[in-house]
C-alpha positions, -999 to +999 in steps of 0.1 A: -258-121-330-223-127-348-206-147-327-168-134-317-149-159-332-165-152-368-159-115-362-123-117-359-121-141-392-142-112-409-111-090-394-084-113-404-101-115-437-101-076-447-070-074-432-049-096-455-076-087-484-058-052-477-026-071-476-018-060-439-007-095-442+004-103-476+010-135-494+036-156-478+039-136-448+035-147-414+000-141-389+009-129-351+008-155-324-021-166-310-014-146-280-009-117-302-039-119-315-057-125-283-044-095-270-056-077-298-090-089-299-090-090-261-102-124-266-088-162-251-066-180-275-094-205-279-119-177-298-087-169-317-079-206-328-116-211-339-112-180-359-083-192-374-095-226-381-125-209-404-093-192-424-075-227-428-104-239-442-113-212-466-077-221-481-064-180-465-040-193-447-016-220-441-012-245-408+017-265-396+024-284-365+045-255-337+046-231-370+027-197-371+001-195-397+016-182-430-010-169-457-018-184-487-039-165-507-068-134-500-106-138-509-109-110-540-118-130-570-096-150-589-070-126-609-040-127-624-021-100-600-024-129-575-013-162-571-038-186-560-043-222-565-071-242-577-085-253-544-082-223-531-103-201-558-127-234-559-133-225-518-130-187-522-166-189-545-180-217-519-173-247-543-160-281-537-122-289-553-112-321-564-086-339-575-071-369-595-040-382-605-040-401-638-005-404-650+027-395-629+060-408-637+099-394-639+115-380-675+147-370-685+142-332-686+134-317-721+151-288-737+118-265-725+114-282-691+149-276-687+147-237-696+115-235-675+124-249-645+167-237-646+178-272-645+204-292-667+192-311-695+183-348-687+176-338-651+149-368-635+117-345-634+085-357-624+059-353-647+019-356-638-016-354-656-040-343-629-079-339-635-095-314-614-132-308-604-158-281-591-181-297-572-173-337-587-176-321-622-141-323-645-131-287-655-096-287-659-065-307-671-032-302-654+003-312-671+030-306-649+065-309-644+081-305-612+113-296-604+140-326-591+141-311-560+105-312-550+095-341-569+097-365-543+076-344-517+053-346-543+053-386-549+042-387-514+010-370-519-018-392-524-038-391-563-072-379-551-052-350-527-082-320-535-046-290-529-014-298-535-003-267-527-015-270-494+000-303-484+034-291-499+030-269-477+019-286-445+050-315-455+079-290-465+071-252-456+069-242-495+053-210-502+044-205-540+053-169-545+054-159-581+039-173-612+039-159-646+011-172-673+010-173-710-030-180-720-047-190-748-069-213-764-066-241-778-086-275-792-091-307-773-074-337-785-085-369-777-070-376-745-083-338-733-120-347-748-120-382-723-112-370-695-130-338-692-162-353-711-164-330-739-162-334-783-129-339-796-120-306-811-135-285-782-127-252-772-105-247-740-088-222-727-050-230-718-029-217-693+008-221-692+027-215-661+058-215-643+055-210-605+085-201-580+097-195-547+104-162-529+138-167-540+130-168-573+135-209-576+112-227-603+093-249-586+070-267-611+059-256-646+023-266-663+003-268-691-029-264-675-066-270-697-099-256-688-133-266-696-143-230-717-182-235-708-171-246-672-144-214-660-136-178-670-113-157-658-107-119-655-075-095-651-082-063-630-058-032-639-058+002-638-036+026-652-007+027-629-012-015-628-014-036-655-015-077-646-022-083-683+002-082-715-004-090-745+016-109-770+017-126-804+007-160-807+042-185-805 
């Protein structure tokens, strides 16, 4: 017999699958949701426990819950993080800092991210893994104004979009990605243990807040034999454009 705690996470689940709760909105109260359920706030916070751990939703200390993310597979009509598509399909995320340091803002991080040229942005080379396996390559640039939230989280941290999170309240909201492929150099080939010259799919993104503020923007390098991805549309909603090469 299902017990009642996991039969309200199913609900909560289909619920902001449907997007009765969208991304970056707020869940009711726990009493709320007692009353609801006509359950004790206990059964509620275990249910909600299973959905913080899932990556759903968000958790900070005397804050409601805000959600993160929904379970459909990974697609390019949602914004979802690494970790949290990793625990959507039941896997393991990791994480690794190899290289962080501040720049004076290029020309193209300075477009990107709507700061002045020669603005102090942090730049980091992150390794990520499914499972302890090294699938992808981040390069990222965050804006000055986040950049030292992000110092303080530590290399090996498996989501930084959930600590940013927990620390500061950020909600990443919109993203737009520009994919292709490209070869491994050497550095690529090293660190995710594959020939020089080997195929990997690149995403480039630029991630912001409700408001519309750049928060970070990366050149992000996956493992082609490792992930896929797929772009669901219809007629009346297309996720996917294409374009020429730059």
């Amino acid at each position: 017999m299902t017990a009642r705690h996991e039969e309200i996470a199913e609900a909560l689940r289909r619920a902001i699958d449907h997007e009765e709760y969208t991304v970056g909105s707020r869940l009711p109260s726990e009493t709320d949701l007692a009353a609801q359920y006509a359950v004790s706030r206990g059964t509620v916070r275990q249910a909600v426990a299973s959905l913080t751990a899932e990556g759903l939703i968000g958790s900070r200390q005397g804050a409601r819950r805000v959600v993160l993310a929904s379970r459909r597979s990974q697609s390019f009509a949602e914004l979802r993080s690494f970790a949290q598509w990793a625990r959507a399909m039941g896997r393991e995320a990791t994480g690794h800092v190899v290289e962080q340091g501040y720049r004076p803002a290029t020309t193209e991080d300075a477009v990107r991210l709507q700061l002045p040229s020669g603005s102090r942005v942090l730049h980091v080379l992150r390794v990520r893994g499914l499972d302890g396996e090294p699938v992808l390559l981040e390069r990222t640039v965050y804006a000055d104004w986040i950049s030292p939230a992000v110092e303080d989280i530590e290399p090996d941290c498996p989501s930084v979009t959930q600590r940013l999170y927990e620390a500061t309240g950020l909600v990443f909201a919109y993203g737009e990605h520009l994919i292709d492929a490209v070869a491994a150099g050497a550095q690529d080939a090293e660190l995710l243990g594959i020939r020089r010259t080997g195929p990997l799919l690149r995403v480039r993104r630029v991630t912001t807040t409700h408001e519309g503020r750049p928060v970070e923007w990366s050149d992000d390098r996956y493992r082609s034999d490792a992930v896929s991805f797929s772009v669901h549309n219809s007629i009346g909603n297309n996720a996917l454009a294409r374009k020429t090469a730059e």
